[in-house]
Backbone and ligand atoms as CSV (ligand in chain L), in Angstrom:
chain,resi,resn,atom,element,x,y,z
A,1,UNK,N,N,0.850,-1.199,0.000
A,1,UNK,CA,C,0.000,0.000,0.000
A,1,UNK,C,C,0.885,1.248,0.000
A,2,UNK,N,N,0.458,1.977,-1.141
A,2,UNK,CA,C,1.372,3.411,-1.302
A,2,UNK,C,C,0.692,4.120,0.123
A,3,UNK,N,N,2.002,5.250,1.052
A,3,UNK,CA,C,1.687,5.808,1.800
A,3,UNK,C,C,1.270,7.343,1.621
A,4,UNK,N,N,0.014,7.898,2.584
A,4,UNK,CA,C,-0.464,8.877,1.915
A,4,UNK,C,C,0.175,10.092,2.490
A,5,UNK,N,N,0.577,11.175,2.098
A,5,UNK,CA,C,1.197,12.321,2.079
A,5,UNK,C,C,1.552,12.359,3.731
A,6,UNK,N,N,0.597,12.433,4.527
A,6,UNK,CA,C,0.455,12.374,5.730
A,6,UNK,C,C,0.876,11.276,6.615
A,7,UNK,N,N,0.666,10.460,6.114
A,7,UNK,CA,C,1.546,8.926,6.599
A,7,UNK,C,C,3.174,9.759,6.446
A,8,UNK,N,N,3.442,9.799,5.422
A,8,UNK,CA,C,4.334,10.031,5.524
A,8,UNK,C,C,5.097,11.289,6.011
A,9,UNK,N,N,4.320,12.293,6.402
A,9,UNK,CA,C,4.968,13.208,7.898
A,9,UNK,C,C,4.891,12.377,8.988
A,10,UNK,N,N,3.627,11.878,9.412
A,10,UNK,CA,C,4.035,11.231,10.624
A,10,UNK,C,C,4.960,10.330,11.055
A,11,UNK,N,N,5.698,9.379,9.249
A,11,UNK,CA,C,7.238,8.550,9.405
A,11,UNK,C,C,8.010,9.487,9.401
A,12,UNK,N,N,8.170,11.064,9.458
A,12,UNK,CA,C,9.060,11.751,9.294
A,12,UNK,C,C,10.066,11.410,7.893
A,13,UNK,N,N,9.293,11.428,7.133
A,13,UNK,CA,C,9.875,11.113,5.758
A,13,UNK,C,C,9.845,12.438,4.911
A,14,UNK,N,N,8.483,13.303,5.507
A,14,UNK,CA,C,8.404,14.262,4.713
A,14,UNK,C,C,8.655,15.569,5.964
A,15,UNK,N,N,8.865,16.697,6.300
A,15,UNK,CA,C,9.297,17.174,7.164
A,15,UNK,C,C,7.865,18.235,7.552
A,16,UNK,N,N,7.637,18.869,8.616
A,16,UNK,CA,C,6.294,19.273,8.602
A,16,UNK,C,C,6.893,20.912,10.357
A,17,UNK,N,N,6.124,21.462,10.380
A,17,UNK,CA,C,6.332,22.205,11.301
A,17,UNK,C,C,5.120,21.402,12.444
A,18,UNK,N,N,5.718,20.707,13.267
A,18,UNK,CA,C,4.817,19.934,13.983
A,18,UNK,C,C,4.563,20.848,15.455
A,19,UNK,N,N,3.087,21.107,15.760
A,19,UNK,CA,C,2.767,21.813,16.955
A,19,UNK,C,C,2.769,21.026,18.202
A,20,UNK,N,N,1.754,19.498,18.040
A,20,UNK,CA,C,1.562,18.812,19.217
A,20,UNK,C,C,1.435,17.141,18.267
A,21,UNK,N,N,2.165,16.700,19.343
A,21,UNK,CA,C,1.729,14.657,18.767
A,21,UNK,C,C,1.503,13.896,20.163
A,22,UNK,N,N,0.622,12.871,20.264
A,22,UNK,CA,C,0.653,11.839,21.175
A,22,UNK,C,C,0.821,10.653,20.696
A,23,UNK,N,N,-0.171,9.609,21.114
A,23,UNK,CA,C,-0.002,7.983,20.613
A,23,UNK,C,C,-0.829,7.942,19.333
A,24,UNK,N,N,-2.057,8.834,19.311
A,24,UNK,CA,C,-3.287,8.654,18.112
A,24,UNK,C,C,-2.911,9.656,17.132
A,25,UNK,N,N,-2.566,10.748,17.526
A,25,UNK,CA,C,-2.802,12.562,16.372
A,25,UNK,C,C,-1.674,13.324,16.131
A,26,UNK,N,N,-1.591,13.874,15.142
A,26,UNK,CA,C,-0.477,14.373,15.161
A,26,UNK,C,C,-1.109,15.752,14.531
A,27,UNK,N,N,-0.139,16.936,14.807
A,27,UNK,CA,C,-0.708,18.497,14.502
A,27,UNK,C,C,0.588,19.046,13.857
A,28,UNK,N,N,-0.136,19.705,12.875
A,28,UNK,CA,C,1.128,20.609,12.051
A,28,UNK,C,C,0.645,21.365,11.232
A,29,UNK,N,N,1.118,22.477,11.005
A,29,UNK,CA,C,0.712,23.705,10.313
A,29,UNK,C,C,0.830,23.502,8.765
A,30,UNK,N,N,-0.263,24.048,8.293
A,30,UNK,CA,C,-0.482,23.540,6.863
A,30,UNK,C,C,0.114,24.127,5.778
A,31,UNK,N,N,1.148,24.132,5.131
A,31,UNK,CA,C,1.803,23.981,3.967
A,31,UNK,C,C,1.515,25.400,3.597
A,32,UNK,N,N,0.301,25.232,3.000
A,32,UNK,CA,C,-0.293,26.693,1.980
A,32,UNK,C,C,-1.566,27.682,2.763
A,33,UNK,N,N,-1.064,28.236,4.277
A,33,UNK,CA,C,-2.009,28.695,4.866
A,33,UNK,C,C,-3.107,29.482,4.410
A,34,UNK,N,N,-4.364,29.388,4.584
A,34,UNK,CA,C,-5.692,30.208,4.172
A,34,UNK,C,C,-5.639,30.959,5.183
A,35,UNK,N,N,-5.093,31.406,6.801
A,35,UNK,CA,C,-5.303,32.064,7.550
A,35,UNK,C,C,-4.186,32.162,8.182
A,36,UNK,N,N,-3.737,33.319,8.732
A,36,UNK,CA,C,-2.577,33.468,9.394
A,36,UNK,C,C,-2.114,32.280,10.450
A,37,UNK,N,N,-3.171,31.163,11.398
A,37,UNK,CA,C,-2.897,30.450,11.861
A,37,UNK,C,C,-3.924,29.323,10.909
A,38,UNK,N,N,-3.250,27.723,10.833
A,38,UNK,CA,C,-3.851,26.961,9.495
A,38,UNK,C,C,-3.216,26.034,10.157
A,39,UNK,N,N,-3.529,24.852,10.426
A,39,UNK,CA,C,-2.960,23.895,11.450
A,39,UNK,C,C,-3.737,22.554,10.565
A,40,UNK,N,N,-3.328,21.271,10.609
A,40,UNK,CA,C,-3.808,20.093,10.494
A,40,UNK,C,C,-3.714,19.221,11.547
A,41,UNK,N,N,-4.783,18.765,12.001
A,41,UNK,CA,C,-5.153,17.634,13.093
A,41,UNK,C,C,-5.247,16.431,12.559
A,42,UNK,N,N,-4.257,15.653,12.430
A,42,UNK,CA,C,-4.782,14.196,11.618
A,42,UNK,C,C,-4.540,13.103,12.685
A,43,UNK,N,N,-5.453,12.387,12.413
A,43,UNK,CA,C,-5.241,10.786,13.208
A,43,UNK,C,C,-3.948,10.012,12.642
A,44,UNK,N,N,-2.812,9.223,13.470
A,44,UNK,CA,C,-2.066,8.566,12.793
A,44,UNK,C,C,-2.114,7.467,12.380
A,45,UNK,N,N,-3.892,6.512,12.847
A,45,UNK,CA,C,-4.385,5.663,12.262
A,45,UNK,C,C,-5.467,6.249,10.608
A,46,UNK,N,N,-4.751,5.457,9.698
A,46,UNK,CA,C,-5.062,6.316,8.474
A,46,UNK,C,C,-6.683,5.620,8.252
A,47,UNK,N,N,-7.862,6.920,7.864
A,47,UNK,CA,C,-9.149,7.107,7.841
A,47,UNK,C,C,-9.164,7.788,6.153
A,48,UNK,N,N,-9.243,7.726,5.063
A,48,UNK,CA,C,-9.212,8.680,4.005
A,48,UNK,C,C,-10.501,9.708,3.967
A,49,UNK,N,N,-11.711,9.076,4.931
A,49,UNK,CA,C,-12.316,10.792,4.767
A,49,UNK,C,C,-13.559,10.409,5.968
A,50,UNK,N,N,-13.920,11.298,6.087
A,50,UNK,CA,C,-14.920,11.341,7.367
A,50,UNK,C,C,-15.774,10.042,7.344
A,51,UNK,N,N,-16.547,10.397,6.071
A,51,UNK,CA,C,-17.378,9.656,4.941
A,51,UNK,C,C,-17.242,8.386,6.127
A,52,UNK,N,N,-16.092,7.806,5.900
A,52,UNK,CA,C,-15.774,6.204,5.711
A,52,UNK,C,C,-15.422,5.793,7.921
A,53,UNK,N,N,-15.666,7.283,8.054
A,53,UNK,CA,C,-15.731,6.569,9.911
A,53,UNK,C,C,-17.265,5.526,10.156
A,54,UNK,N,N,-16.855,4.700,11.397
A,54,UNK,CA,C,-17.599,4.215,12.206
A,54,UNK,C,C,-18.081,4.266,13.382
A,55,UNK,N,N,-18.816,3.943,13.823
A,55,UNK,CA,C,-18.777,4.429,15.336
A,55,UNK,C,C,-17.780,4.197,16.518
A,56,UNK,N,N,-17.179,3.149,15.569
A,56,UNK,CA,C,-15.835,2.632,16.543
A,56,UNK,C,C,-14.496,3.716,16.318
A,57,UNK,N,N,-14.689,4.590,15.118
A,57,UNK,CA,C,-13.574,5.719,15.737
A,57,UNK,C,C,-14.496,7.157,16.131
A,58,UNK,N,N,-15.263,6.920,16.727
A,58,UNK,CA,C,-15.907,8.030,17.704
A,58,UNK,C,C,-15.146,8.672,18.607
A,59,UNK,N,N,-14.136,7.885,19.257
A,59,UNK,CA,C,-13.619,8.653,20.293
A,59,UNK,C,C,-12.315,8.928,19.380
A,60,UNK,N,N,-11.689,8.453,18.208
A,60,UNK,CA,C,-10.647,8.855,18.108
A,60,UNK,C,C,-10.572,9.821,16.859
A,61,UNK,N,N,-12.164,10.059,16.441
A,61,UNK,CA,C,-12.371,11.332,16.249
A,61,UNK,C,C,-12.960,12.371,17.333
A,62,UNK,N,N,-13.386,12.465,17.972
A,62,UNK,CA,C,-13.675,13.303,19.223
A,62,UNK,C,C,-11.770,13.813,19.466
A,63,UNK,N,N,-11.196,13.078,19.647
A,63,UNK,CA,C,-10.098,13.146,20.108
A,63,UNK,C,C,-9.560,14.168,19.219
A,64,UNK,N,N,-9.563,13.899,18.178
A,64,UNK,CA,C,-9.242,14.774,17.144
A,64,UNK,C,C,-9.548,16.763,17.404
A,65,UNK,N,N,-10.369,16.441,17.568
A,65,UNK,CA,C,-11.185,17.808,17.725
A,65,UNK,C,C,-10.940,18.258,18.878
A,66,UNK,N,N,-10.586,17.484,20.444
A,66,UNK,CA,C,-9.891,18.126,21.662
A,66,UNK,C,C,-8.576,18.913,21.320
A,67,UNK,N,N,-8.451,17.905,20.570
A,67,UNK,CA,C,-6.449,18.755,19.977
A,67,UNK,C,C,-6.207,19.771,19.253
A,68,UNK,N,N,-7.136,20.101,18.339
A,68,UNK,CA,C,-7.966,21.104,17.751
A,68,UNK,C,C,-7.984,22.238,18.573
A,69,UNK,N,N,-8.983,21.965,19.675
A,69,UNK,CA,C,-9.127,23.036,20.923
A,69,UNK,C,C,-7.937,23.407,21.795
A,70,UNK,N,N,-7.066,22.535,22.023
A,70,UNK,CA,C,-6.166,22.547,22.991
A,70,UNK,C,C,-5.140,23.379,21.629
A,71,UNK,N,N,-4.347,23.031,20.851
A,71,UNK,CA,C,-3.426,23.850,19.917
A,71,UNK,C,C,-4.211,25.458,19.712
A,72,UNK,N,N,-5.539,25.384,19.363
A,72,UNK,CA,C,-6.335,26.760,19.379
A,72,UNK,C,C,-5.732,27.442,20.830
A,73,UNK,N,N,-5.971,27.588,21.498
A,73,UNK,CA,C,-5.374,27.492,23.043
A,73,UNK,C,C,-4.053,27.903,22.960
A,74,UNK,N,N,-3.236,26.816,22.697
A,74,UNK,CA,C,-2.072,27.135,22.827
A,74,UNK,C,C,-1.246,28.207,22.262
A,75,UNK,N,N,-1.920,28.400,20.895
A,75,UNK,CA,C,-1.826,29.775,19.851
A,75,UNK,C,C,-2.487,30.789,20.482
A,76,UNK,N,N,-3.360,30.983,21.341
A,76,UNK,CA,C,-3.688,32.097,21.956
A,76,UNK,C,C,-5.275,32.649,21.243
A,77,UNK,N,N,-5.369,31.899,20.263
A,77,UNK,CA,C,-6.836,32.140,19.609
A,77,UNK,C,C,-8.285,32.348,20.188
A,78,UNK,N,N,-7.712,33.062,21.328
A,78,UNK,CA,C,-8.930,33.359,22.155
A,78,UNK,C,C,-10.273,34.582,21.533
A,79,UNK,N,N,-10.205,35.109,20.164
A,79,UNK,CA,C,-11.005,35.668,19.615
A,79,UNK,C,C,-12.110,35.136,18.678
A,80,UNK,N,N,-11.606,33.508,18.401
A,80,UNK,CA,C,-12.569,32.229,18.179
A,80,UNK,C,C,-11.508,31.824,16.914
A,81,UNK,N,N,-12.195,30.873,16.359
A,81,UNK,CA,C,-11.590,30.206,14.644
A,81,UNK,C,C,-12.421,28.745,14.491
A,82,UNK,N,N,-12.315,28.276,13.202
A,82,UNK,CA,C,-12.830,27.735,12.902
A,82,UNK,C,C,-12.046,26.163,12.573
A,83,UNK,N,N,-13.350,25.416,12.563
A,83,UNK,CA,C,-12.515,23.609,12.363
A,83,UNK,C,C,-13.565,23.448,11.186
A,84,UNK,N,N,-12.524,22.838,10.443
A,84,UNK,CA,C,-13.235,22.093,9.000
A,84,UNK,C,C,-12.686,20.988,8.665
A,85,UNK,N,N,-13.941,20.242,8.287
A,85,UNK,CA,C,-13.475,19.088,7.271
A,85,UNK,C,C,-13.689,19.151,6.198
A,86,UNK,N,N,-12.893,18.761,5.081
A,86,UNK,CA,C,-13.155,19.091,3.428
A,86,UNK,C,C,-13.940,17.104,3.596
A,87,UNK,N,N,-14.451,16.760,2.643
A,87,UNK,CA,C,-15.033,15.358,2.321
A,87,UNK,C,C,-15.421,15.448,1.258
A,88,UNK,N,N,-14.494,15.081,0.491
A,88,UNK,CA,C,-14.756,14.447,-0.922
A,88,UNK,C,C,-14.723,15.409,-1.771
A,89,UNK,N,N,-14.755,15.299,-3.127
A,89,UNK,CA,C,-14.314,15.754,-3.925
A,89,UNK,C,C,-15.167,17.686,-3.905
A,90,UNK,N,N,-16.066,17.691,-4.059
A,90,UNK,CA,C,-17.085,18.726,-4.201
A,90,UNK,C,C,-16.582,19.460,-2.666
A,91,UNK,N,N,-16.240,19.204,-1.733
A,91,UNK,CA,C,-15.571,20.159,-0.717
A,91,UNK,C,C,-14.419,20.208,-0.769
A,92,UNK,N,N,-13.249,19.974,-2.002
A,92,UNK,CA,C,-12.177,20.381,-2.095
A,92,UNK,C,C,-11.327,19.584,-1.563
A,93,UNK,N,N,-11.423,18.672,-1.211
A,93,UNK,CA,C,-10.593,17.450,-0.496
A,93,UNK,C,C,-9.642,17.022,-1.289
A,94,UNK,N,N,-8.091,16.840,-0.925
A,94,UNK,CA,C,-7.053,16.709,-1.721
A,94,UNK,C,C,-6.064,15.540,-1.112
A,95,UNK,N,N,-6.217,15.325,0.070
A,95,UNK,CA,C,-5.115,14.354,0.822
A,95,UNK,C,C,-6.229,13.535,1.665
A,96,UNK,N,N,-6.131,12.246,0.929
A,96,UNK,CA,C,-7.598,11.321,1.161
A,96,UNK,C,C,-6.717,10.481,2.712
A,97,UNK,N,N,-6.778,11.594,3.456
A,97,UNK,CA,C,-6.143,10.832,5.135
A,97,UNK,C,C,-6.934,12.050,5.971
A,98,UNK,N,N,-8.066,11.794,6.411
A,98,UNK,CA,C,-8.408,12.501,7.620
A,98,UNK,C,C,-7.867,13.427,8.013
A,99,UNK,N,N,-8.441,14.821,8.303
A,99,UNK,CA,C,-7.718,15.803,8.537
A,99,UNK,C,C,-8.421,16.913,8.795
A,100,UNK,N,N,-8.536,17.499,10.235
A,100,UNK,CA,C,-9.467,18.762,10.716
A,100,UNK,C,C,-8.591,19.655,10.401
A,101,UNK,N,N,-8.581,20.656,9.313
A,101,UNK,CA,C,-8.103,22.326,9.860
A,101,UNK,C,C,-8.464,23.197,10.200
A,102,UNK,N,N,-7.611,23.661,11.581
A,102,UNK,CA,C,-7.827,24.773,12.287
A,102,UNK,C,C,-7.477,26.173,12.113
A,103,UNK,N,N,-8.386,26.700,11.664
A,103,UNK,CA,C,-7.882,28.374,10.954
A,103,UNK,C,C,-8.656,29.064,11.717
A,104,UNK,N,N,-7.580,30.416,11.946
A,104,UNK,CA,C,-7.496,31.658,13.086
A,104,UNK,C,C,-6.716,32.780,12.550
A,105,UNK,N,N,-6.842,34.067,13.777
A,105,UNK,CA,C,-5.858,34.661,13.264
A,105,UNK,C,C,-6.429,35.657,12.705
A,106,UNK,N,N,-7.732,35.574,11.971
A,106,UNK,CA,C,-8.424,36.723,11.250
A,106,UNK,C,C,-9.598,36.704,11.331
A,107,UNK,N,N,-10.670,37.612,10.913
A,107,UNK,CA,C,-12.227,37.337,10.895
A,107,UNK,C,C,-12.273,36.099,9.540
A,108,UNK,N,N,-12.701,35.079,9.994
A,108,UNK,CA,C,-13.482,34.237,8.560
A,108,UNK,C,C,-14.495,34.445,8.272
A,109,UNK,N,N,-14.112,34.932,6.699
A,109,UNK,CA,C,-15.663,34.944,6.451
A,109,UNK,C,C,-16.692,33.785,6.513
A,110,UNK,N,N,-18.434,34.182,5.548
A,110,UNK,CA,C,-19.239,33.191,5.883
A,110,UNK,C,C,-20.581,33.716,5.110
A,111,UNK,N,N,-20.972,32.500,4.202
A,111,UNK,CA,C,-20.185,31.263,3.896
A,111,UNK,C,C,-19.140,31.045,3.377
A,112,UNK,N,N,-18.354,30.090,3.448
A,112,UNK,CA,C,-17.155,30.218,2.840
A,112,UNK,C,C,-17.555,29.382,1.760
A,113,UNK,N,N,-16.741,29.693,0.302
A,113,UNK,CA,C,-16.557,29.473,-0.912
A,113,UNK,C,C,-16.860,28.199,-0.868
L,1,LIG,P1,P,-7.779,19.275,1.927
L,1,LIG,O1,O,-7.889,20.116,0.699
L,1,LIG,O2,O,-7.578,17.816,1.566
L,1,LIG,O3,O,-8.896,19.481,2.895
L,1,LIG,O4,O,-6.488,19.783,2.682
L,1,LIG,C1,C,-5.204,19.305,2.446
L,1,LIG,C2,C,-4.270,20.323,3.025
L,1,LIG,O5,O,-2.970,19.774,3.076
L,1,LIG,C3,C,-4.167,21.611,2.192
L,1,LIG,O6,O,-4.579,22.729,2.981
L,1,LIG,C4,C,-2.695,21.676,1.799
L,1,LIG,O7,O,-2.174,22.984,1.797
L,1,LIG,C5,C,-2.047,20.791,2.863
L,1,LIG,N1,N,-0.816,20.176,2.403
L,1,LIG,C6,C,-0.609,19.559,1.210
L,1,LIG,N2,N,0.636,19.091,1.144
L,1,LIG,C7,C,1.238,19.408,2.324
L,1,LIG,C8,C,2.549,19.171,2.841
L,1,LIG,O8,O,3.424,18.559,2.218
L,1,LIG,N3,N,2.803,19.652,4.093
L,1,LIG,C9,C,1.865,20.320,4.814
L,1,LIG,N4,N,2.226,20.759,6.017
L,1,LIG,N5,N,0.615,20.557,4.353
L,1,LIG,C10,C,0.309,20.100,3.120
């Protein structure tokens, strides 16, 4: 099985500005920021899109989204920001590995594009 972009930051194969990691998630600021702060929350058990969860990764998506809050936090984003998931093609989805981004830093607009 070819590894997906993200697999391969988390082997440290590809190099990443990493914020926070534990045993499940790993966080790192996204490549081509849309907002002055642009962060990726990915699970390091590979999921390619929301779509395809079960109820059995409930908590290790929940989990996802604490880390989310806690890095928001840690950046100081106490004026709010937003968590998104892209899913599937028609929401712009490009790296088929699970992945919340957290964007801050500015007013977002709404709706977004
Ligand atoms: P999607 O469009 O799938 O929701 O988001 C994928 C995100 O991954 C994009 O925001 C893109 O900028 C980011 N990205 C793509 N390649 C890399 C990379 O090599 N390193 C990092 N840090 N982010 C990447």
């Amino acid at each position: 099985m070819t590894k997906t972009l993200f697999e391969r930051i988390i082997d440290r194969e590809i190099s990443a500005d990493i914020l926070y990691e534990d045993e499940r998630v790993l966080a790192f600021r996204d490549i081509n920021p849309q907002a002055p702060v642009h962060v990726l929350v990915i699970p390091k058990q590979p999921l390619a899109q929301v779509e395809h969860m079960t109820p059995t990764d409930s908590p290790l998506v929940g989990h996802l989204f604490w880390v989310a809050t806690e890095v928001a936090r840690q950046l100081g984003l106490t004026g709010g920001y937003r968590l998104v998931i892209n899913n599937g093609v028609d929401a712009g989805q490009t790296v088929y590995h699970l992945h919340v981004h957290l964007l801050g830093g500015r007013v977002l607009g709404w709706p977004p594009g």
